[in-house]
C-alpha positions in Angstrom: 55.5 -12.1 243.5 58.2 -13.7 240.9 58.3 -13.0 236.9 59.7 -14.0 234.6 60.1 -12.3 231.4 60.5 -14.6 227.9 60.4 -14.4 224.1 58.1 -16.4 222.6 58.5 -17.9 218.8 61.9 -17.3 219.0 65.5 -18.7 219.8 66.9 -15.3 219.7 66.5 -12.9 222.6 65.0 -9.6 222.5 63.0 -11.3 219.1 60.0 -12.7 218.3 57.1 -11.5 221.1 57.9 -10.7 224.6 55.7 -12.4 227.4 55.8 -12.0 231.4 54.9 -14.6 233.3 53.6 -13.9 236.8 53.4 -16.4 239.9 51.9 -16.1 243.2 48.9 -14.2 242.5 46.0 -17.0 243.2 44.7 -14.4 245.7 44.8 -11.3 243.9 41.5 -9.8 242.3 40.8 -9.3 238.9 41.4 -5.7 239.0 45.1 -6.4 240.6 46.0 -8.3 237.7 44.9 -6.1 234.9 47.1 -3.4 236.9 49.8 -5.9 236.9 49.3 -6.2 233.0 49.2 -2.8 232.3 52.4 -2.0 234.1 54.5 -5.1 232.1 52.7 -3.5 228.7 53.3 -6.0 226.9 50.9 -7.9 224.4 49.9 -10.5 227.3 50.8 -11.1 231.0 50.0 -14.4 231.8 49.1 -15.4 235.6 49.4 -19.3 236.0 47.9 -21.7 238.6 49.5 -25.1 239.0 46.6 -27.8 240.0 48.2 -30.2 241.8 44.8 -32.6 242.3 43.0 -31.9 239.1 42.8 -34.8 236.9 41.7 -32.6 233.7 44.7 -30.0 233.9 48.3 -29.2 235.0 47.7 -26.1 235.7 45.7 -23.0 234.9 46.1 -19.8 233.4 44.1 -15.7 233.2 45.7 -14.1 230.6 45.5 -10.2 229.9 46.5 -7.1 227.6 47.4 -3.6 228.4 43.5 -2.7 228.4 41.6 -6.4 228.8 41.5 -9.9 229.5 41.5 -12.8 226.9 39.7 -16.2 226.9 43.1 -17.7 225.4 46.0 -16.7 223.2 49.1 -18.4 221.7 51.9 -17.1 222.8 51.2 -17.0 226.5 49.9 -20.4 226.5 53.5 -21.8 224.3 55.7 -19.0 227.0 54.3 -20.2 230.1 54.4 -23.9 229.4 58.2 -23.5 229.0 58.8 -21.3 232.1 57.1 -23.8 234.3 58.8 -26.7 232.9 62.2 -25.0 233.5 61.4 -23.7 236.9 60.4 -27.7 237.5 56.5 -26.2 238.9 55.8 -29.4 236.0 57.6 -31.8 234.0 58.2 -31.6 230.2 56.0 -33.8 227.6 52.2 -33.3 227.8 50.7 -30.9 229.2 47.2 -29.6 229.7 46.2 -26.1 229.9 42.6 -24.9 231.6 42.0 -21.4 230.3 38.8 -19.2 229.7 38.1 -20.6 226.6 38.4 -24.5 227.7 41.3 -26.9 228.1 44.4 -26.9 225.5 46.9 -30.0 225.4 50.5 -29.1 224.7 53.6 -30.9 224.1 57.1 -29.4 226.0 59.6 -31.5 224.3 63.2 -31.6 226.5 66.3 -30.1 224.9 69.6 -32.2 224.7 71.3 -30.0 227.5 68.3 -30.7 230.0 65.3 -28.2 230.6 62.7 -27.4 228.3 62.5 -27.1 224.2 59.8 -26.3 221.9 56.8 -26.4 223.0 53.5 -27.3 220.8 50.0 -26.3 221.4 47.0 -28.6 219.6 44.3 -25.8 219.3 41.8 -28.3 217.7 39.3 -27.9 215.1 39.1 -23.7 214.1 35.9 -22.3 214.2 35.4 -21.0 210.7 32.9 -17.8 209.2 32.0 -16.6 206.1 33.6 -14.6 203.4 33.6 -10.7 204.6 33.6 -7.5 202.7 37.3 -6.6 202.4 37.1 -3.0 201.5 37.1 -1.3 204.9 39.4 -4.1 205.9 42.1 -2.8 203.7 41.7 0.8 203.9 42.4 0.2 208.0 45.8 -1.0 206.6 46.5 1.3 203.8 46.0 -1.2 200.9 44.0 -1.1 198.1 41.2 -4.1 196.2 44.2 -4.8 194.0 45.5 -6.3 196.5 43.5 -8.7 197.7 44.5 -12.5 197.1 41.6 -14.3 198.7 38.2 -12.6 200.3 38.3 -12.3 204.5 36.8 -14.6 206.8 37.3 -14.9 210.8 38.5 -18.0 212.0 40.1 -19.1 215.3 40.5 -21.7 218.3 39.3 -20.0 220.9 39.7 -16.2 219.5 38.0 -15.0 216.3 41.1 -13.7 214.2 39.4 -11.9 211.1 42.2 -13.1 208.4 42.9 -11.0 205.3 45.3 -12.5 202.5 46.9 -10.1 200.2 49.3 -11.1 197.6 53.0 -10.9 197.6 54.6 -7.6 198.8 51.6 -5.9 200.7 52.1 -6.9 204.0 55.3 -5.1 204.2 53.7 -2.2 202.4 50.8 -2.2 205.1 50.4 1.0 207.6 48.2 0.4 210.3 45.6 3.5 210.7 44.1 2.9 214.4 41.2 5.2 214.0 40.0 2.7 211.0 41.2 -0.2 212.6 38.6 0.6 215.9 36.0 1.5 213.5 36.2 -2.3 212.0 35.4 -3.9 215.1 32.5 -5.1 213.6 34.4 -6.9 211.4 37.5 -7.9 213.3 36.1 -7.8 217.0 39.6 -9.5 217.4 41.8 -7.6 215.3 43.0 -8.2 211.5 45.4 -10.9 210.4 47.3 -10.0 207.3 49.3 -11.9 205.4 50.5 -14.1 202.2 51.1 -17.3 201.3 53.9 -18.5 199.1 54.4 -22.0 198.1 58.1 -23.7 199.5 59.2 -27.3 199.9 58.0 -27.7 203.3 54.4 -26.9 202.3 53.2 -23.1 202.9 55.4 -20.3 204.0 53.2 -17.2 205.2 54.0 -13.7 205.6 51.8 -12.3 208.4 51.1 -9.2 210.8 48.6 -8.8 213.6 46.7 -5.3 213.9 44.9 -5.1 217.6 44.5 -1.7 218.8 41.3 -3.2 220.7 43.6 -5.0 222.9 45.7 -2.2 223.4 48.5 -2.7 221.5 48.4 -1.8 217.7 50.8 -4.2 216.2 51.4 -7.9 217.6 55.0 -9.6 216.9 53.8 -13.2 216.7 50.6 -14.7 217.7 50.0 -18.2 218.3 46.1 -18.0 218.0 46.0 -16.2 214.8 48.2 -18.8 213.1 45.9 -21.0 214.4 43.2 -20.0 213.0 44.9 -19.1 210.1 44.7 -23.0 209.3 40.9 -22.7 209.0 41.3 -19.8 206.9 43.6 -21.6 204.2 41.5 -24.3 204.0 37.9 -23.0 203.6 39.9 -20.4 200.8 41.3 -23.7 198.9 44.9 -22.0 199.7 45.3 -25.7 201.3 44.2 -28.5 200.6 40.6 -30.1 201.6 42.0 -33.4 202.4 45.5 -34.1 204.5 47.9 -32.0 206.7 49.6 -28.7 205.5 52.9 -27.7 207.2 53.1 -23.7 207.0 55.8 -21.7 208.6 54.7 -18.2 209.9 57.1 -15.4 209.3 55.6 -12.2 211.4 57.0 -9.1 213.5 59.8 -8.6 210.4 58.4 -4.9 210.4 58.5 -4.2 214.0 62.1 -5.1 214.6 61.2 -8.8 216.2 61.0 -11.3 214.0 59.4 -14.6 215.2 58.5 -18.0 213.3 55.8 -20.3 214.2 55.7 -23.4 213.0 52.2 -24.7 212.1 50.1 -27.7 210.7 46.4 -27.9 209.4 44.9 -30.9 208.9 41.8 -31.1 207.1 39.0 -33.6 205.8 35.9 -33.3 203.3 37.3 -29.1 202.5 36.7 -28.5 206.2 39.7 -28.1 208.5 39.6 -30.5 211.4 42.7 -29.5 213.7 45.8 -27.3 214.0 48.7 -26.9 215.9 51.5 -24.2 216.2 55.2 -24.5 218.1 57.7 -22.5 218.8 60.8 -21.9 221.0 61.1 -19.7 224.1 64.0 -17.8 225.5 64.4 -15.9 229.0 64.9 -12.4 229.1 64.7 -11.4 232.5 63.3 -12.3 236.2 62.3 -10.7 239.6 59.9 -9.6 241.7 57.2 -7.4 241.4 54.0 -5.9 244.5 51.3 -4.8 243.5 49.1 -2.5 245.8 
């Protein structure tokens, strides 16, 4: 079977979150892929279907970890929009995505030199929680009540991201202790989202890392589904505003040596969030073929 190997959120190689892309496995079992997925180890493997007679999709898409498989996620969906617009398996402009967690539209805009550009993913309206105890939240990150800027909540489109905003300078002072992390589950089923929000021209500009030992991998360089959610999260805090669209620009995976940006929009009516939407760019890394037993 082909792969391909991309950066996602990114124009830089070997930056922002790496994502392999495997075709040709409509006949394997579920038990193939997750073996395919744990040999890549990367955050996600993503194994695409195009659907050449469905009215209702383009294509579709199983998407795993190291240890599991995911109803959707961000990056995987924006990476493997991109790699089958450039190997021409569909066209760039809209797109829509079937997943386990429903059907996403996307938007692969064409760069000047041909092929594909940014692509945007429209994760709808977030599903939004209540405020959470923070305490055992932080201590799984090696930060303190002082600094906590806003209380916890889980929001998402499609995953549950439990989102924690600290103020300024304590996401880079974070440490990530797995043992606490795992023993949060019952707060961040998902994993923890931490980050904060400074004000800029262009409307918010967020700090943010992604903790996920559940998933298998500790530390996420960029996720696409967290910063969607994220919009629900800044809205039902009154870090945005109730009424309008809010441009923010993620800044995550600065620690890990991969820095990605992920450009985002929340629009919101009556103090509720009522859609979101994240881009990004994509660059290729590396192809070739894989078996699997």
């Amino acid at each position: 079977m082909r792969y391909e190997v991309v950066d996602v959120f990114t124009a830089t190689p070997f930056a922002g979150n790496p994502l392999a892309v495997v075709l040709g496995t409509e006949g394997l079992a579920t038990e193939q892929l997750q073996a395919l997925a744990r040999e890549f180890h990367l955050s996600e493997t993503a194994f695409p279907t195009v659907l050449e007679d469905d009215p209702d999709a383009d294509y579709a898409m199983r998407i795993f970890t190291p240890e599991t498989e995911l109803p959707f996620a961000g990056h995987p969906t924006v990476g493997t929009a991109w790699v089958l617009a450039r190997l021409g398996h569909v066209l760039t402009g809209p797109l829509r995505q079937r997943c386990g967690a429903g059907t996403y539209d996307l938007d692969v805009a064409a760069a000047p030199g041909g092929g594909p550009g940014r692509v945007e993913l429209d994760g709808g309206a977030p599903d939004v929680g209540g405020e959470l105890a923070a305490d055992r939240l932080l201590e799984a990150v090696g930060l303190g009540p002082d600094d906590v800027a806003a209380p916890p909540r889980r929001a998402g489109t499609g995953l549950g991201w439990t989102h924690l905003t600290v103020r300024h300078g304590a996401v880079a002072r974070a440490v990530a202790d797995v043992t606490r992390l795992r023993a949060v589950a019952d707060l961040a089923p998902v994993g923890v989202y931490l980050h904060e929000v400074h004000h800029a021209p262009h409307g918010l500009d967020v700090r943010a890392r992604a903790f996920t030992p559940e998933l298998g991998v500790t530390e996420d360089p960029a996720t696409g589904s967290a910063a969607l959610g994220l919009g629900g999260h800044l809205v039902a805090s009154g870090l945005a505003p109730g009424d309008g669209t809010t441009a923010y620009v993620v800044r995550q995976g600065v620690e890990m040596g991969r820095p990605s940006v992920l450009h985002a929009l929340v629009a919101a009516s009556g103090g509720a969030a009522t859609g979101t939407r994240v881009a990004g760019d994509v660059v290729p890394v590396a192809s070739g073929e894989v078996r699997v037993p």
